[in-house]
C-alpha positions in Angstrom: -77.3 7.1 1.0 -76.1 5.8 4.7 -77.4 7.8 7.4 -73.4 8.6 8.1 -73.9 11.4 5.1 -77.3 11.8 5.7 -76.2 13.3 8.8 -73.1 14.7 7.0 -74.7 16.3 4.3 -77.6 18.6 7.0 -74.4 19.0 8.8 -73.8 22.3 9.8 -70.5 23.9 7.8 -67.5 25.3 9.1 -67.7 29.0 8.6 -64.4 31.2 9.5 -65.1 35.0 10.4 -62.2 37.5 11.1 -61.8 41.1 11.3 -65.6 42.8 12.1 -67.3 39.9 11.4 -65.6 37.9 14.1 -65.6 41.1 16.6 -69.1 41.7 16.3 -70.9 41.3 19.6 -74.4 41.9 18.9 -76.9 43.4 16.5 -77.5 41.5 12.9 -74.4 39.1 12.9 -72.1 39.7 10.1 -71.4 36.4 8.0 -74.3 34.4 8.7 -74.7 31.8 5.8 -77.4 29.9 4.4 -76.2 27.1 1.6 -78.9 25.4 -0.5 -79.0 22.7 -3.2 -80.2 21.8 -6.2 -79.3 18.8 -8.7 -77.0 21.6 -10.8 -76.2 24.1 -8.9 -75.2 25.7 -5.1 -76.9 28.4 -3.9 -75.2 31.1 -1.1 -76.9 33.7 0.6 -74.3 35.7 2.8 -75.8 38.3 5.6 -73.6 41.6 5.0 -75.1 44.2 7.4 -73.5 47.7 7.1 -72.0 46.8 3.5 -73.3 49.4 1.4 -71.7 49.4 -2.0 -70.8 46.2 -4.0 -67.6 47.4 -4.6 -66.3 47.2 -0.9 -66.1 43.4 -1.4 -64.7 40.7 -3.5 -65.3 36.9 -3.5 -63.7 33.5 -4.4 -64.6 30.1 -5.7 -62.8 27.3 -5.7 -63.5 24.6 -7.5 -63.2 22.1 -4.6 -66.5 24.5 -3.5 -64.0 26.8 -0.8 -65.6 30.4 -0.9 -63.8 33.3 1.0 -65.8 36.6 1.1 -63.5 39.5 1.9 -64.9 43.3 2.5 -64.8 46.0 4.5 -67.6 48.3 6.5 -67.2 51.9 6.1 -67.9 54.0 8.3 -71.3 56.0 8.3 -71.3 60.0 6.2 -73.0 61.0 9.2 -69.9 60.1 11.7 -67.1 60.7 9.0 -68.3 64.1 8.4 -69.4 65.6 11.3 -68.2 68.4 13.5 -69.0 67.4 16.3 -67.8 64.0 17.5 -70.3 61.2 17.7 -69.7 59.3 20.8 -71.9 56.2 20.6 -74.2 55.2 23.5 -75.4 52.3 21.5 -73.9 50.3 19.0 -75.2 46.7 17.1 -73.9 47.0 13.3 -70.7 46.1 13.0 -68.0 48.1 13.2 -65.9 49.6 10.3 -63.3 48.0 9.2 -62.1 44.7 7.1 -63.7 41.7 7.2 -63.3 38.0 5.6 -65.5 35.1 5.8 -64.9 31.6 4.7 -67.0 28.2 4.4 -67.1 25.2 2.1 -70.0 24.3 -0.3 -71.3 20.6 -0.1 -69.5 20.0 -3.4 -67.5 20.9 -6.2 -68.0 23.3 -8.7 -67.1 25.3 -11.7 -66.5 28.7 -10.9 -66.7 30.2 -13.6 -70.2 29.5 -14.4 -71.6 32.1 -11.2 -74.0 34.4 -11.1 -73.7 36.7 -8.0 -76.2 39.3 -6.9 -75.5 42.0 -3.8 -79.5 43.1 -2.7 -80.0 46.5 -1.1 -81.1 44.4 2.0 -77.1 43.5 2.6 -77.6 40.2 1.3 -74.5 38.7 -1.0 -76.7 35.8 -3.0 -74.9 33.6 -5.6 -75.5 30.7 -7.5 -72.9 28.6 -8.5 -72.9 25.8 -10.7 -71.8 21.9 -9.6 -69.2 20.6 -10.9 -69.9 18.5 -13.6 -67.9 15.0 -15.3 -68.6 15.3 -19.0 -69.8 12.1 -19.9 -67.6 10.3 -22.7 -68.8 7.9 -25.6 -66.6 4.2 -26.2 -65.2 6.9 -29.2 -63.9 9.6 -26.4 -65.9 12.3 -27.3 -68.7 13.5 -25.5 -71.8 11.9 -25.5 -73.2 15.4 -27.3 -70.7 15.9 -29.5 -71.4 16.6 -32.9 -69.1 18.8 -35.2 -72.0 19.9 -37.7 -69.8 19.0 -40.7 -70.1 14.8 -41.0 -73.0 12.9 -41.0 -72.0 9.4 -39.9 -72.3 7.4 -42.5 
């Protein structure tokens, strides 16, 4: 590896926020990302603060290694209930509303082979697989392949 993508690869990525996670002034910043690596797979760890359910947000993969995280922030039982009107004196969790965040993995990668886990800390974590080129035998088949059925002869 040439230190060009040494550099490249501890690079920091490009990481899009809009809606509340771009508005947010202060308190624990919406759509801060951590990316790690492995030899098979990516690993993502999205800060959600003020997400509570699963459910209020949906994710995509591309296989180029594009994720985009959209959601949205409800608003507290406490203030959507209430009689009286809550004005707030201070406020650092983002506010309600929609929210997207997008960044690029290091790689590509199948995404279909994910496994995504929402903690009760606010944390989006996933794991998603690198993209791997079957290898192919002079025959064209996989250099696995077997069919059960033929033993060569």
């Amino acid at each position: 590896m040439n230190p060009n993508e040494s550099a490249k690869s501890h690079a920091k990525p490009d990481i899009i926020l809009t809606g509340t996670a771009k508005t947010c002034p202060n308190g624990p910043p919406l759509g801060l990302v951590d990316i790690g690596s492995s030899e098979n797979a990516y690993l993502f760890r999205v800060a959600l603060p003020g997400v509570r359910h699963k459910c209020n947000i949906k994710f995509d993969i591309q296989r180029e290694g594009r994720v985009r995280i959209e959601g949205v922030i409800t608003e507290s039982e406490a203030l959507k209930n209430s009689l009286k009107g809550y004005e707030m004196k201070v406020q650092q969790l983002p506010s309600p509303g929609p929210f997207t965040i997008s960044f690029n993995l290091p790689g590509p990668v199948d995404p279909r082979l994910c496994s995504p886990q929402f903690r009760t800390d606010g944390i989006l974590e996933v794991i998603v697989m690198k993209f791997q080129i079957p290898l192919v035998s002079a025959e064209g088949l996989p250099e696995n392949w077997y069919n059960g059925s033929f033993p060569a002869p």
